[in-house]
C-alpha positions as CSV (number, residue, x, y, z in Angstrom):
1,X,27.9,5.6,-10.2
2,X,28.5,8.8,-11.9
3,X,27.4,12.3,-11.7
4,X,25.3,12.3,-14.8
5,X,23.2,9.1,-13.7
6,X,22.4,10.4,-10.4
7,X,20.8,13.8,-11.4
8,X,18.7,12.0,-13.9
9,X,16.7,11.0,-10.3
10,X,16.0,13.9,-8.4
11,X,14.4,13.7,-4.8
12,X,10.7,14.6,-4.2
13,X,9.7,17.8,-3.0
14,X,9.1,18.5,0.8
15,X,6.0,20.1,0.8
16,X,3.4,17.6,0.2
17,X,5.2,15.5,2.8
18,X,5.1,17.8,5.8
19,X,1.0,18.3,4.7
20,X,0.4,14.7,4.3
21,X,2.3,14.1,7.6
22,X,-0.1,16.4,9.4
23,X,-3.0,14.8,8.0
24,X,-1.9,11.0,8.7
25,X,-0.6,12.3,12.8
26,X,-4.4,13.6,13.0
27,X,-6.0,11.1,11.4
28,X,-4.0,8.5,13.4
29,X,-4.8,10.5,16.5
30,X,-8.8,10.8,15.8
31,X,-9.2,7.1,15.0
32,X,-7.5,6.3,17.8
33,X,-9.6,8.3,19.7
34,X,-12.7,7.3,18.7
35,X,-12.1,3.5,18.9
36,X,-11.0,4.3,22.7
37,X,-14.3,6.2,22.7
38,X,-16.5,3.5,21.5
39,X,-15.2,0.3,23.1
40,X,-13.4,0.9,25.9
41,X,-15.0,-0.1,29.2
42,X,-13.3,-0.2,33.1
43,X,-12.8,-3.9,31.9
44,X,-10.7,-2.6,29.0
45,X,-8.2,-0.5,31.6
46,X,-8.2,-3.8,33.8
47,X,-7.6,-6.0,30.9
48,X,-4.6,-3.7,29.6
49,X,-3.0,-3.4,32.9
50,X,-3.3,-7.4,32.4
51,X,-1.1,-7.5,29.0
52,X,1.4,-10.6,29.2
53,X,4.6,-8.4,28.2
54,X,6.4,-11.9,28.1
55,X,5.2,-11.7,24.5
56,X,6.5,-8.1,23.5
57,X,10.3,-10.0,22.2
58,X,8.0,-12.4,20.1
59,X,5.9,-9.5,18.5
60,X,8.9,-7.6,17.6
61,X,10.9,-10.7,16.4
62,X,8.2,-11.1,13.9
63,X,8.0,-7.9,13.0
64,X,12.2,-7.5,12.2
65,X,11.9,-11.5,10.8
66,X,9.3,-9.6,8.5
67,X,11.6,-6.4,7.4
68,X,14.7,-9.1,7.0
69,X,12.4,-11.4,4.4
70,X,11.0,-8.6,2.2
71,X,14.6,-6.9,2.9
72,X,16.2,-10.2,1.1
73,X,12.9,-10.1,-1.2
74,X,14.2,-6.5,-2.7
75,X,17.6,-7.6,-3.0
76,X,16.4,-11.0,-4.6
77,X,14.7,-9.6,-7.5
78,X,17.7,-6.9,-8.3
79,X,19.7,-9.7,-8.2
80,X,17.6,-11.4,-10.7
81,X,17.7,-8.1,-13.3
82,X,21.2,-7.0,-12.8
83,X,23.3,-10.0,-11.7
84,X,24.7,-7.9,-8.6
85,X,23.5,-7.6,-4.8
86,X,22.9,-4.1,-3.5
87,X,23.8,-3.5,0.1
88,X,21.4,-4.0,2.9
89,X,21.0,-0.7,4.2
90,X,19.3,0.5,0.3
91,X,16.6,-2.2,0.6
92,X,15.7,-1.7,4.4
93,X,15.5,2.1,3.0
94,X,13.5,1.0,0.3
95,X,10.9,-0.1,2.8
96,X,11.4,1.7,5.2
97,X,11.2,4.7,3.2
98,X,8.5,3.8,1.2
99,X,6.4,3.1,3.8
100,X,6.6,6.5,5.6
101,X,5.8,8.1,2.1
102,X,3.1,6.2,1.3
103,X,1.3,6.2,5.0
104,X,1.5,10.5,4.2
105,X,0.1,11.1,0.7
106,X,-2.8,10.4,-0.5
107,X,-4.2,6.7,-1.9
108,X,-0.5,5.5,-0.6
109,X,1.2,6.8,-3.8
110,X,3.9,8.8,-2.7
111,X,7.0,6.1,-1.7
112,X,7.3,5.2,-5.7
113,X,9.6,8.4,-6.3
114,X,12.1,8.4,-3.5
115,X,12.6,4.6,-3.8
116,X,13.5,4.9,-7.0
117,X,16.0,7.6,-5.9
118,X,17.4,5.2,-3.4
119,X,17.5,2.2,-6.0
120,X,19.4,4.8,-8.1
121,X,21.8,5.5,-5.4
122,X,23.1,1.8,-4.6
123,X,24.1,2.0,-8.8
124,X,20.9,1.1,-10.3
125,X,19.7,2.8,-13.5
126,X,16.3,4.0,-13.5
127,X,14.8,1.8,-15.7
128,X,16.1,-1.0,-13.7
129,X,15.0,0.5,-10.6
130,X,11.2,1.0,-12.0
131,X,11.3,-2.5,-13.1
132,X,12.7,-3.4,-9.2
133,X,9.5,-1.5,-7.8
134,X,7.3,-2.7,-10.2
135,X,8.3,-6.7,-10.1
136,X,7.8,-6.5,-6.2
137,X,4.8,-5.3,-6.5
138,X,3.3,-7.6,-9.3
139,X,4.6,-10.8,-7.4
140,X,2.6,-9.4,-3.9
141,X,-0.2,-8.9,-6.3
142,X,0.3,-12.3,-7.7
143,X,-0.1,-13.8,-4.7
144,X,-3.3,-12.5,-3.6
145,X,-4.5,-13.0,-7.3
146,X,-3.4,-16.6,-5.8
147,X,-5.5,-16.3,-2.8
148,X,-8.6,-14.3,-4.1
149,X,-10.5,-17.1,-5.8
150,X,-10.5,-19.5,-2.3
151,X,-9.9,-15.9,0.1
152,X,-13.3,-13.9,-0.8
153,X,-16.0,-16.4,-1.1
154,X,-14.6,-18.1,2.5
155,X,-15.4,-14.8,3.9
156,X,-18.8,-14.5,2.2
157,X,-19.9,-17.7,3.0
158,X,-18.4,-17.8,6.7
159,X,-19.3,-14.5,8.2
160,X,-22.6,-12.0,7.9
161,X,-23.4,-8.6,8.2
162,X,-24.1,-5.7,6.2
163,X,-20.7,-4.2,7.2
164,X,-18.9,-7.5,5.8
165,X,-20.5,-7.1,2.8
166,X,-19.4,-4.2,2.2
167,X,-16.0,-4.7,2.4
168,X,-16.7,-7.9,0.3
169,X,-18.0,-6.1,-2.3
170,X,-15.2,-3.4,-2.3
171,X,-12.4,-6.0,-2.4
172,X,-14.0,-7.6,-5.5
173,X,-14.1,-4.0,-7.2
174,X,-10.5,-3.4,-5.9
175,X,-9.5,-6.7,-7.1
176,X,-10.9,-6.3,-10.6
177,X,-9.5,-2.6,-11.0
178,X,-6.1,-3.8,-10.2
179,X,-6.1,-7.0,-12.5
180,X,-7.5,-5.3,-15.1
181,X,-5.4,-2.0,-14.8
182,X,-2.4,-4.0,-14.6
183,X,-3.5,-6.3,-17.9
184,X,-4.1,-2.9,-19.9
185,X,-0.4,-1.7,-19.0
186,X,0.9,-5.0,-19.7
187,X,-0.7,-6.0,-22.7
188,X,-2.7,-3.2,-23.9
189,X,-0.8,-0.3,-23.3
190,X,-1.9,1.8,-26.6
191,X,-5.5,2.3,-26.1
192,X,-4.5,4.2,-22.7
193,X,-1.8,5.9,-24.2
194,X,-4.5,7.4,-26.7
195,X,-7.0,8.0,-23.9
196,X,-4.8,10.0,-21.7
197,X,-3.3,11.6,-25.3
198,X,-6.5,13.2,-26.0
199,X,-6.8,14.4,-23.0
200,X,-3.8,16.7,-22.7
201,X,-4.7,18.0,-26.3
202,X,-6.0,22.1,-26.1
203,X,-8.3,22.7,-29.2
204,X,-6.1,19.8,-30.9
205,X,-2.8,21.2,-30.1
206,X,-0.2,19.8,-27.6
207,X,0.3,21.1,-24.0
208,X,3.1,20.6,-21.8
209,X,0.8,17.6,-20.5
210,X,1.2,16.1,-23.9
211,X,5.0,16.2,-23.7
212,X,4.5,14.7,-20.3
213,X,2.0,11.7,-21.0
214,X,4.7,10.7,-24.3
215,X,7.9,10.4,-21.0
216,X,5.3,8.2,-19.5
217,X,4.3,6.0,-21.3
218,X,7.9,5.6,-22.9
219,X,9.3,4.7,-19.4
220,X,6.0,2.2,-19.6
221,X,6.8,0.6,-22.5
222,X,10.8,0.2,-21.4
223,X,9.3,-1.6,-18.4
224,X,7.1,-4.0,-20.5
225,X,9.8,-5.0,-22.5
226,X,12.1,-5.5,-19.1
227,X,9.5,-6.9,-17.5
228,X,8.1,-9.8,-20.1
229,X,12.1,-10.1,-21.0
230,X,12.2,-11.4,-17.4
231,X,9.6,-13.6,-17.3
232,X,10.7,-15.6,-20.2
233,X,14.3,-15.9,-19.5
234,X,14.1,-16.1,-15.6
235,X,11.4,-18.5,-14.7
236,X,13.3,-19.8,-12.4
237,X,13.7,-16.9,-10.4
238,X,10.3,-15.6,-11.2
239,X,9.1,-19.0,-9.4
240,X,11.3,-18.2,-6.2
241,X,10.4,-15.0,-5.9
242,X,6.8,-15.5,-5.9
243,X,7.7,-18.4,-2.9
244,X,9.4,-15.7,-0.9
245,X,6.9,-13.4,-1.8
246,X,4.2,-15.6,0.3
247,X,6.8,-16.6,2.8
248,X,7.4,-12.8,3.7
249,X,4.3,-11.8,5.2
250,X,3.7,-14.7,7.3
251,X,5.6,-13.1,10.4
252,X,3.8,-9.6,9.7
253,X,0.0,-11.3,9.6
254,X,1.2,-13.3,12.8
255,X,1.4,-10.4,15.1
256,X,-2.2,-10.1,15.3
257,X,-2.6,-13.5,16.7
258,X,0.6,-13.4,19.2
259,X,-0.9,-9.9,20.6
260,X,-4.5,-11.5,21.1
261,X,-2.5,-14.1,23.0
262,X,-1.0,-11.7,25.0
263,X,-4.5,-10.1,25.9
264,X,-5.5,-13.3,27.1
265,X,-7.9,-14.0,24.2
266,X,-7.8,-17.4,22.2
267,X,-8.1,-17.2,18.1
268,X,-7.4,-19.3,15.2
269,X,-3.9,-18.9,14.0
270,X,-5.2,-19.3,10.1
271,X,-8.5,-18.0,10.5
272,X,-6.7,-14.8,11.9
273,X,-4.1,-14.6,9.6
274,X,-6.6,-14.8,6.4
275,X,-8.7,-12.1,7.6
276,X,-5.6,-9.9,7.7
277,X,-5.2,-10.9,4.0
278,X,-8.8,-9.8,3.2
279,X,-8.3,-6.8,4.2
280,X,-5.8,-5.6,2.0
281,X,-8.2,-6.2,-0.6
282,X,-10.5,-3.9,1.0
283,X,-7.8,-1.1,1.6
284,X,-7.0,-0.3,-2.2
285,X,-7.7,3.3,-3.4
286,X,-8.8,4.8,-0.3
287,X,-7.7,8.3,-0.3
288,X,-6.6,9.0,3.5
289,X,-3.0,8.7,3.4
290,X,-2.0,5.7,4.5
291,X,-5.5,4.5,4.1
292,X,-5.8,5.7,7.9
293,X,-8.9,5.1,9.7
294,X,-9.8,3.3,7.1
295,X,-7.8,0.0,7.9
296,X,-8.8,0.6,11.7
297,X,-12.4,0.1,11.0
298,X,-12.0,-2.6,8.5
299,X,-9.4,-4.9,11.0
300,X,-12.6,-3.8,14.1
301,X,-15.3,-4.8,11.8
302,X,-13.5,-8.4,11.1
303,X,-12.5,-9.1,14.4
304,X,-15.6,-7.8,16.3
305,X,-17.5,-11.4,16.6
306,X,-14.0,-12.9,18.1
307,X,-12.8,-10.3,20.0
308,X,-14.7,-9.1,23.2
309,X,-15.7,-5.7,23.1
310,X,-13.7,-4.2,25.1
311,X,-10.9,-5.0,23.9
312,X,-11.2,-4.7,20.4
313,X,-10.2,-1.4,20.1
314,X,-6.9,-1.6,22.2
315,X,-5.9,-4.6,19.9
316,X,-6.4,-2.6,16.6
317,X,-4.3,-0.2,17.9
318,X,-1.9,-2.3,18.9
319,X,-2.0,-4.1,15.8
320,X,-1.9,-0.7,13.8
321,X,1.2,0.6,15.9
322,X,3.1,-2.4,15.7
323,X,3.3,-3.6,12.4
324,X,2.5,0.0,10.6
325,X,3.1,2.9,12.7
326,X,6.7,1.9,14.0
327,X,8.0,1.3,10.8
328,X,6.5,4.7,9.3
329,X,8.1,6.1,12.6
330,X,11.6,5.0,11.7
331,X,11.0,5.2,8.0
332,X,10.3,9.4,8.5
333,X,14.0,9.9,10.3
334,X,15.2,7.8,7.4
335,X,13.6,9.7,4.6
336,X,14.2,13.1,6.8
337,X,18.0,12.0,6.4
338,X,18.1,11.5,3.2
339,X,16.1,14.5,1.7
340,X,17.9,16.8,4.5
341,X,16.8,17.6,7.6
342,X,17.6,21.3,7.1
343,X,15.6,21.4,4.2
344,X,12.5,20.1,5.8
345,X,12.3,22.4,8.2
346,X,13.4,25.5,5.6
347,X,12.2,24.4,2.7
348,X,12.3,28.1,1.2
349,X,15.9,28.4,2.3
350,X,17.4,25.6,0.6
351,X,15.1,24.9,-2.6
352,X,17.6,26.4,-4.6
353,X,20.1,23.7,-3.8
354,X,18.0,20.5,-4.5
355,X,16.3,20.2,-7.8
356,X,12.7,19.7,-7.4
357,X,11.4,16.1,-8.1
358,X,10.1,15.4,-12.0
């Protein structure tokens, strides 16, 4: 890759992370807190020093199984644009990365930027690497468009509540938003391009905004073309990766089940694994980063009927540590490699030597 193409990507700037990261630690922190608060009993401190560690290798195997699936998923679809396989190490950054990102800024938006910078490290250009990023997530979307019409009214029928409801109710608006936000960029792309347009106009004239809503919507319209280009003339990979797509998360939505196993409490393997998938619905938009404290009381609020008090909130945690927390863990000394440690910690010092993200 040459010089040129890789100062077209620039990294993101520091700032924002070290503030988001201060906000997901004490939100983490607090909702752990209070759940411990709330629902743990001298039962709960008996039941923990209880935990069947025998099924600690099983948690984690499904949790690297997971990272190794959506790992060859990344690598998958590049394959399928470029006709060339990018190393390993760029995809488990990908996610990694991503993840970290996206768990400190606000409505999980911040992992697109850096991932791109990534994709365009391992010789990507960046309108193959948008189309990368944007592919994986239409297929994941595509699969719960899949699952949304049997998913939602399963949940509506089978459990009660006002709390349930709720989050019923938000997943259909979530669900809608994101179809119908997706078919405007897809399809209807001009109407929004006028909207925002207007909107950047000063007493009719053009701002800096305007200048800046034209690069946009021009990188938009390079990916439609990329994108629909792909879906006609690779069906067959299209097909494949929607089956791996579905395939992936299987091992992540099955460490719920194997920790309540190893708290010595029985569950349903597909009843548990469905509620998982719910729930994603119902974490869209929400603007903690990370969605934090949000998914904790969504996951307590499904699982309270089947889970006995107690130990309800120790399993969320769990479940939030292990197949979230970890990975943004090791996904921040990743991305605190690769933007500079140094810099992190002076940001002032060093700006002048990295160009500001874009």
């Amino acid at each position: 890759m040459t010089q040129n193409s890789s100062s077209k990507t620039k990294k993101p700037t520091r700032r924002p992370i070290i503030i988001g990261l201060r906000v997901f630690i004490a939100l983490a922190v607090l909702t752990a807190t209070i759940l411990i608060i709330f629902t743990a009993t001298r039962d709960t401190w008996k039941a923990f020093t209880n935990v069947n560690f025998l099924y600690l290798p099983g948690i984690l195997g499904l949790l690297i199984l997971y990272i190794v699936f959506e790992s060859t998923r990344i690598r998958l679809i590049v394959h399928a644009i470029t006709g060339k396989w990018i190393s390993m190490v760029y995809s488990l950054q990908v996610i990694f990365c991503g993840a970290f990102l996206s768990a400190v800024t606000p409505f999980q938006a911040g992992g697109f930027p850096l991932q791109i910078y990534i994709l365009n490290k391992a010789g990507l250009k960046v309108g193959h690497a948008s189309l990368t990023l944007l592919l994986r997530a239409l297929f994941y979307f595509s699969g719960l468009i899949l699952l949304s019409p049997f998913l939602i009214p399963y949940f509506q029928t089978t459990y009660e509540g006002r709390s349930m409801q709720i989050l019923s109710k938000y997943a259909i608006f979530a669900y809608l938003f994101l179809f119908g936000l997706l078919a405007l960029i897809l399809f209807y792309p001009k109407p929004l391009k006028k909207l925002f347009y207007s909107m950047t106009l000063r007493k009719g004239k053009r701002t800096r905004w305007t200048k800046f809503v034209f690069g946009i919507f021009k990188e938009i319209r390079r990916m439609r073309l990329s994108f629909f280009y792909f879906v006609k003339h690779k069906k067959l990979y299209s097909l494949l990766i929607l089956l791996v797509t579905i395939i992936v998360y299987i091992p992540n939505y099955s460490i719920a089940w194997v920790i309540l196993h190893s708290l010595s409490v029985k569950a349903p393997y597909l009843d548990t694994l469905l509620r998982q998938v719910f729930l994603l619905f119902a974490a869209f938009f929400f603007p903690t980063p990370g969605a934090e404290g949000i998914i904790e009381g969504g996951f307590t609020v499904l699982f309270y009927l089947s889970v006995p008090k107690h130990l309800i909130g120790i399993f969320t945690i769990l479940w939030r540590f292990i197949t979230y927390h970890l990975v943004v863990i090791i996904g921040g000394f990743l991305t605190l490699k690769i933007l500079n440690l140094e810099e992190i910690i002076h940001p002032t010092q060093s700006s002048s030597s990295t160009p500001p993200f874009s």
